[in-house]
N, C-alpha and C positions, 0 to 999 in steps of 0.2 A: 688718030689713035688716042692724042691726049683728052679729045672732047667723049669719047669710049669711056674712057679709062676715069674720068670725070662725073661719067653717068652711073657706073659701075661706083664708084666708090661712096656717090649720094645718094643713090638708094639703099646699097646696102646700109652705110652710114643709118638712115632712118628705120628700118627696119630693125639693125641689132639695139639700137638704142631701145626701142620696143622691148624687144627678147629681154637687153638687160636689167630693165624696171619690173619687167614680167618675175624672172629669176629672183629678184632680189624683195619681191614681197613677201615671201615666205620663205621661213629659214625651213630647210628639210628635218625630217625626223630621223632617227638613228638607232639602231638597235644597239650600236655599240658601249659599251660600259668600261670605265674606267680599268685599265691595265696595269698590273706592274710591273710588265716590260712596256710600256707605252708607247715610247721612240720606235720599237722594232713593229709592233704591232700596226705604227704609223706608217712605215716604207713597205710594210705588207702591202696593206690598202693602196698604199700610192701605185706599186707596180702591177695590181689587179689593176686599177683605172685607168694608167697608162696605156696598157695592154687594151682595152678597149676601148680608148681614145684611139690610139692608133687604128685600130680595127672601123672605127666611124668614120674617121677623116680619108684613110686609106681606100676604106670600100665606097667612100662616094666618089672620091677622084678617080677611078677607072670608068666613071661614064666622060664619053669620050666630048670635045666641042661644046656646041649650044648647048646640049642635053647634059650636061655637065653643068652649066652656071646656074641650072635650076637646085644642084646638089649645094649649093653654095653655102645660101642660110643652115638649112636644116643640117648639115655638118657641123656648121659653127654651134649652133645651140644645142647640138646632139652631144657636144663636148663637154657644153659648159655645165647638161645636166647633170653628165657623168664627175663633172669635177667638183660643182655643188654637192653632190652626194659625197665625194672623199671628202670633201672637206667638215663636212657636218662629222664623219665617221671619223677621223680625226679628232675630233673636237671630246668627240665619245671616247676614244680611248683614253682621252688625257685625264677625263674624267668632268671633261667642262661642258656637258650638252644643255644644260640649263642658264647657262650664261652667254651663252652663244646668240649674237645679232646679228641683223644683217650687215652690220657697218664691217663685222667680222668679215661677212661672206663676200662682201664686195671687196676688201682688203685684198683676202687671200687670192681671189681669183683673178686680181688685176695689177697687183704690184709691182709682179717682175715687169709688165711690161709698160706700167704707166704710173710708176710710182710720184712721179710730180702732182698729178692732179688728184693722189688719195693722201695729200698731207694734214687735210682738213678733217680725217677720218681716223686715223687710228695713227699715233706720232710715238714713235720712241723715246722713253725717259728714264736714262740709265740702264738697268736691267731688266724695268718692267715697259710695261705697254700701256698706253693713254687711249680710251676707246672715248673719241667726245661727239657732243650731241650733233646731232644731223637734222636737220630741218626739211621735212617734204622738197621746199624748192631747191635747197640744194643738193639734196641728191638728184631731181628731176636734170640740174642742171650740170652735174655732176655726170650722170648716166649720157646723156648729149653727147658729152665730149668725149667718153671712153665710144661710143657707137662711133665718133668718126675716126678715131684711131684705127677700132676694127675696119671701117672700111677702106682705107688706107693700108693692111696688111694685107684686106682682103685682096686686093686688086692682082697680087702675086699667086694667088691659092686659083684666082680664074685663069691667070696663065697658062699655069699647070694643067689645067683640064684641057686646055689641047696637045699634051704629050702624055698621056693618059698612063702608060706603063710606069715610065721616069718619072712621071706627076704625082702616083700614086704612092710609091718609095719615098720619095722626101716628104710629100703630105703627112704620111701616116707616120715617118718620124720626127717630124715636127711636133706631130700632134703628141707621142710621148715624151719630148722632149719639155712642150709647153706644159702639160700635166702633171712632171716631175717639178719644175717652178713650182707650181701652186701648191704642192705641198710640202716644198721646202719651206716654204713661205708660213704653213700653216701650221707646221711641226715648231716654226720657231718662236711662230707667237703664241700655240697652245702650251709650251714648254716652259715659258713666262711670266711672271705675274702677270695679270691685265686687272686695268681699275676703271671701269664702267665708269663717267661720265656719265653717261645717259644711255637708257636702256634701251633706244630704239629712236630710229628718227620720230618726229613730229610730224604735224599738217600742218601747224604754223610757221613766219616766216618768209 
């Protein structure tokens, strides 16, 4: 079971790490525009996303067994695009879609649960926010380590899928549970000063 559970967690592992450098090339685009109820306008957006995060995670966990592990990835990244989207929209209501990086987007979407390994990305300083440069390799190597995390979470999510009813209840509130993170996350650093360092990773490095 552990040599399973070891195969399972390395491929996934390599695959999300993929998805997550995939994601995090392009910041999304946003229709949203600066608010001045902005907070409110921001837990709107989080609980539409939520809502259909749970909806993605939820409805791939009721395919039942094997045919279930193939819901695996595409759940995971069916999430993360919904959450890259609030969080660019986010960013829109606060009024900061121009200023907005990807070291932003990997911040927000990874923090609550891997805040150790994003302190080279965006550091708190007092009451504002430190966005600093990022170098191609470091985030290559950076993304690495967040993909084995996920697949180390993941290994619990392919449980699930062989109790498919019960799997699919906690899955899908997981998944608004994780959702709501990221935009706590993104409410408090778009609510913030932020002072760009540098406007985007490098290829050097």
């Amino acid at each position: 079971m552990t040599s399973n559970r070891a195969l399972v967690r390395t491929g996934i592992a390599d695959r999300a790490s993929d998805a997550i450098m995939n994601l995090v090339s392009a910041v999304p685009s946003s229709a949203e525009t600066g608010s001045s109820t902005a907070e409110a306008r921001a837990r709107a957006l989080a609980r539409n996303a939520a809502k259909t995060c749970a909806g993605i995670s939820g409805g791939a966990a009721l395919a039942p067994g094997p045919l279930g592990m193939l819901t695996l990835l595409p759940d995971i990244i069916g999430v993360w695009k919904v959450q890259a989207q609030m969080v660019a929209d986010i960013a829109g209501a606060y009024g900061k879609t121009a200023t907005l990086t990807r070291q932003h987007m990997v911040y927000c979407l990874f923090k609550h649960s891997a805040a150790q390994l994003l302190r080279d990305v965006i550091v708190r300083e007092g009451e504002r926010y430190l966005v600093l440069p990022v170098t191609l390799r470091m985030m290559t190597a950076l993304v690495s380590k967040l993909g084995v995390k996920v697949g180390e979470r993941t290994v619990g999510k392919a449980i699930a899928r062989y109790a498919p009813v019960v799997g699919a209840a906690g899955v899908g509130a997981y998944a608004y549970y994780d959702t709501w993170k990221v935009a706590e996350t993104a409410i408090q650093l778009f609510n913030s000063e932020t002072v760009l360092l540098d406007k985007d990773f490098v290829d050097s490095g």
